[in-house]
Structures are given as structure tokens and as C-alpha cells.
N, C-alpha and C positions, 0 to 999 in steps of 0.2 A: 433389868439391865439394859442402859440405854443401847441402839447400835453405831458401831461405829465401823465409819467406811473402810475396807480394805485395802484402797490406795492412798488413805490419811493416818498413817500409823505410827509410831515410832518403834525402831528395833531395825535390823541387818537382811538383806537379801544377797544370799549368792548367786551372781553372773557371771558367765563364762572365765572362771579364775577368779574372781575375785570379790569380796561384798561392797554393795553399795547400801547408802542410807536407805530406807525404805521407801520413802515419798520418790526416789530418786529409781527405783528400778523402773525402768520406762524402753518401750521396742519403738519403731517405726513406724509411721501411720500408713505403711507400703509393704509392711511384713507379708509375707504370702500364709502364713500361717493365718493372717487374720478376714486374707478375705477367698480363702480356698482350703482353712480347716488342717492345714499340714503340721501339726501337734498333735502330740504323743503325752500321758503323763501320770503320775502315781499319787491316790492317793493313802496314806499312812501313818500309825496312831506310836505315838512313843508314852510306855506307863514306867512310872521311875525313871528316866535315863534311858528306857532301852526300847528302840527304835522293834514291834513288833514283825519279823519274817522280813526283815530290813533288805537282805541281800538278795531273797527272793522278789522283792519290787523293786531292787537296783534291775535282774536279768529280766525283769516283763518289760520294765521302763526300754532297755536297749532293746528287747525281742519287737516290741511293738514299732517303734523307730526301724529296724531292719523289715519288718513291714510293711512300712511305710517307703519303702526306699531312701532312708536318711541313714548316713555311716554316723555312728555315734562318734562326738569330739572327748568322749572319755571311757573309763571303763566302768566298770558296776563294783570293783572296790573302791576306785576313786570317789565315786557317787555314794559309797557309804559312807567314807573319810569325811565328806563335804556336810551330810545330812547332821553328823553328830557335831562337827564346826557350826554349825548354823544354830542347832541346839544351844552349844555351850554361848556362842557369843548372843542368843537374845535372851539369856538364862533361864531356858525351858527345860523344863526334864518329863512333863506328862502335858504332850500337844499334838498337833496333827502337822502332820509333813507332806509336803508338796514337792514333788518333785517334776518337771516340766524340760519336754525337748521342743523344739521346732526348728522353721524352713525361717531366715530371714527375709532380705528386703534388697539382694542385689539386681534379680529380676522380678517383672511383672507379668504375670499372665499364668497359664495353666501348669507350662513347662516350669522347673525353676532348678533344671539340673548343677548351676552354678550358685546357688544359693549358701550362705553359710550356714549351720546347723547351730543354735544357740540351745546352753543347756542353763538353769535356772531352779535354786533350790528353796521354797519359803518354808519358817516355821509357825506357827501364832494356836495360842490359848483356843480349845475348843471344846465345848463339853459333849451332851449327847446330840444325836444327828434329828431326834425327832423328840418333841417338848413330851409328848408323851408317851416313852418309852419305855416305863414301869410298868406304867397298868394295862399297855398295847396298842397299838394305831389303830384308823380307822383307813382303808386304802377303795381309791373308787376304780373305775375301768376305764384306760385310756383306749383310745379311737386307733393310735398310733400302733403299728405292729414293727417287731423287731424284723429286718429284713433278712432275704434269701442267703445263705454261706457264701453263693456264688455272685452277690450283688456288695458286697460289704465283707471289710477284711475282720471280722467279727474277732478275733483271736488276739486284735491288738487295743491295746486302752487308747482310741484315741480320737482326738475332742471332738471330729465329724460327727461321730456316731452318736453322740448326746444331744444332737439339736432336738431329735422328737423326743428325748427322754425329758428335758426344759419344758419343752411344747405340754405335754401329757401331766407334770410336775405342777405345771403352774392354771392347768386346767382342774386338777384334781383340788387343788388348795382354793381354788375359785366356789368349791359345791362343798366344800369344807372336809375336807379329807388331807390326809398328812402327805398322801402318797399314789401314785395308780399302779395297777397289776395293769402289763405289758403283754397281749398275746405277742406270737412271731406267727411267720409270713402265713405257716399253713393255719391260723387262726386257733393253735395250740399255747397253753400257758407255760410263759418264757419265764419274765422275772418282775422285778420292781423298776421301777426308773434310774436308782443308783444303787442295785442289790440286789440278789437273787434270794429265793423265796423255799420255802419249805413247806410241809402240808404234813398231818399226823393222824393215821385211820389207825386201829384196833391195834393200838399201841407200836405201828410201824412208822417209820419215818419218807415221805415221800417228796421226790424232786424232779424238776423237770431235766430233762438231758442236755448238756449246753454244747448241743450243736449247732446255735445259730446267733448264741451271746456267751459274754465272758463270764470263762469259769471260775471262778472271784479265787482267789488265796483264802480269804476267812467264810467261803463256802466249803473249800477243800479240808480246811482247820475241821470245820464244827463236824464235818462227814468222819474225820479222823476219830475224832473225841466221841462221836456217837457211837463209832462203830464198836472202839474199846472200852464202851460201857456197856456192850451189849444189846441194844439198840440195832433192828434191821434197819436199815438203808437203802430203798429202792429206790433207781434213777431211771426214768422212763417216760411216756410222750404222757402227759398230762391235758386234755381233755377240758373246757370251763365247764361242761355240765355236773363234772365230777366237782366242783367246789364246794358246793351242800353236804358232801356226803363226809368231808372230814371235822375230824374233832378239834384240833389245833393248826395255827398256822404262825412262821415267824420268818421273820429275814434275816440276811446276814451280808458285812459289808464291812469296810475295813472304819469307817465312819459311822455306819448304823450299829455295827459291832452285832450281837446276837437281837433282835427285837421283836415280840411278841405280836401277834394282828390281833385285833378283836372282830374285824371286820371287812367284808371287802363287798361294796354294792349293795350291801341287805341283804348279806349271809355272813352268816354270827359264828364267831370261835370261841372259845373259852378258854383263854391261857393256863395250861394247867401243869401236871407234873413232868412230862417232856420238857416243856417250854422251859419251866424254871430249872427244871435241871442243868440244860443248855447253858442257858445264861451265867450261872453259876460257875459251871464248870469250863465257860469261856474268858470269864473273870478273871478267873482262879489262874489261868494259863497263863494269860497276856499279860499279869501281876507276880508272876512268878509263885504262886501259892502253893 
């Protein structure tokens, strides 16, 4: 499938109240959002028509903005209302949702207390997050560490916080891996670059504790689903020396959706009944099965 650019599209965006043509959603080249990172925003998977934990990424979307110090210009039903309009008018019923806040372009400089708050909804056709997500990725180790609690407002989605995840993303895809495993600050295993991660020893399920990055929604889903399949659940400081010693590993993300590792560095997993269980019965969820 050829690609095609994201700003050469055809189909509807909604901007502050109202859609414009696609080619045509366009900000300021003085946004403060663009050159000081003051964006907030969601991303999210609609199967048949329905927008999955929809209203739960309307309140992260605004939690992260109040965050941020930005008073949202709507509310998180209104932001429902909008996502399923946005749906209907580019005739999508199974696509990824975008939902975006930020600082405009009335001042310049670090302050931007008088700034307007612009909110922005896209839809568009997307399939899986990683080409090989059947039979498992291969992830290498980024250089990049997630930062201190008290250096970074880690609890909000927002686009600041992604530059090293880009950086580490596009260095992993350089040595031919799908993706990198992220320590944080104390050199403990965090997550993936857009997903948080899982580990699977003697038939228990292991995670690291997200106190220093976001605790994803469809990390909180698969922790729900494992628990009530009976499945232990340990969440705790995770260690890279311990990587060897587990038998499965996968991710999860609202875009990665459940995905199997086979590998991370030259330590080998073997996707197995855990894994596919997961997957399955993440399917099966987010499909209404």
C-alpha cells in the first residue's frame, strides 16, 4: 500500500466548533504549542462504530490539559459528541481517533497565560501499529530514559514528553527493530516508546509500576481481563537484568492494541499461551465478542 501524506487527504477535521476540509485544517506558524510543546492529546481505536473507553480518553484528554495549565474550551461529553460526528461525516466505523488540545499563537515566548486553547478532532483508516504484529516484534534498547516524577508531569498525555520517545523510535528502526524498551530515570524497566510493556515468568504476568510514565487505559483493560481469567498480575520495579529470565513478553497501547515481543536486544521470547490468550480475549472485548 502506497503512503500517503497526512496533510494531502481527503475527508473532514474538526476545529474549534466546526469541520473544515482536511487539506485546510491548518494552525499558525507562531502556535506556542509548536515551539514550547503545549499540547495535550489522545490517541483512540473505534471497532464497528464504537469508539473503544471513548469517555475515558474524553477525561485524560481534559485531565492532561488541566495539567498542563490549559482550562479546556469543552467538555469530555461534548468531545464524545464531536469524535462520533467526525466518524460519521468521513464514513468511518473501524479507525483511530485523534483527539488534540493546545496553547495558540496570541503570545510569544515561555509565558502564554493569554493564549487561546484550540481543541481538534481527526479520524482516518489505520490498521495494526506494528507490520509485525502476528507473529511478534523485535524491540532494541533506547539510550533515552523516561524522566524523574518530579522533572516531567508524566500523568498527562502530552506531546513534550514524546520527543525522546521519536528520538529512541527512530533509532531502534535504524538497527532494524520495530521498537525500543525504555528504561526510566533510576535505570529500571519503564515501557515502550508508545506503550507499556508486560513480561510473563512461571506462568505469572509481570509489569513495571507506572510511577514515572503513563498508565495507558488499554494497559489497565488487559490487567482487568487477566485478572478475571485468573491470571496473577504483579506490578513492581522491574530490573533489565531480569529480561533473560522471562518466558513471554508483549505490549499494550491503544494503537498497538495487545502485541506479542519476540525479542528485545538478543533476548528471545516465545509468544505463547499467555500471549495469545491476551490478544484474543482483547479482540474479543474491543469487538464486542
Amino acid at each position: 500500500m502506497s503512503f500517503v501524506p497526512y496533510d494531502d487527504r481527503d475527508g473532514w477535521i474538526w476545529m474549534d466548533g466546526s469541520f473544515v476540509p482536511w487539506r485546510e485544517a491548518k494552525v499558525h506558524i507562531l502556535t506556542h504549542a509548536l515551539h514550547y510543546g503545549s499540547s495535550v492529546f489522545e490517541g483512540e481505536r473505534s471497532y464497528n462504530g464504537t469508539i473503544f473507553e471513548g469517555h475515558r480518553h474524553s477525561n485524560r484528554l481534559l485531565n492532561s490539559a488541566n495539567i498542563l495549565g490549559m482550562k479546556a474550551p469543552c467538555t469530555a461529553e461534548q468531545i464524545d459528541d464531536v469524535k462520533k460526528e467526525a466518524m460519521a461525516k468521513n464514513g468511518l466505523e473501524n479507525c483511530y481517533v485523534r483527539a488534540v488540545m493546545w496553547r495558540g499563537s496570541e503570545m510569544m515566548g515561555v509565558s502564554a497565560q493569554s493564549n487561546t486553547i484550540h481543541t481538534a478532532v481527526a479520524v482516518w483508516d489505520w490498521g495494526n501499529y506494528y507490520a509485525d504484529k502476528m507473529t511478534g516484534i523485535r524491540m532494541g534498547r533506547a539510550k533515552w530514559q523516561r524522566p524523574a516524577p518530579n522533572t516531567a508531569p508524566h500523568d498527562a498525555k502530552a506531546a513534550g514528553l514524546y520527543m525522546i520517545c521519536t528520538l529512541s523510535k527512530h533509532a531502534a528502526e535504524a538497527e532494524g527493530y520495530a521498537d525500543a524498551l525504555m528504561l526510566d530515570y533510576r535505570g529500571q524497566v519503564a515501557e515502550a516508546t508508545s506503550a507499556n510493556i508486560f513480561f510473563v515468568q512461571d506462568g505469572a504476568i509481570h509489569t513495571p509500576t507506572p510511577d514515572c510514565f503513563l498508565n495507558g487505559i488499554t494497559r489497565q483493560t488487559v490487567i482487568k481481563i487477566a485478572k478475571e481469567k485468573g491470571y496473577e498480575v504483579v506490578e513492581r520495579k522491574i530490573e533489565p537484568e531480569e529480561l533473560g529470565n522471562f518466558s513471554e513478553c508483549f505490549t499494550t497501547g491503544s494503537a498497538a492494541e495487545v502485541t506479542p515481543v519476540k525479542e528485545i536486544a538478543g533476548i528471545h521470547y516465545q509468544p505463547g499461551r499467555i500471549c495469545e490468550d491476551l490478544v484474543v480475549s482483547y479482540e474479543n472485548l474491543v469487538r464486542g465478542k
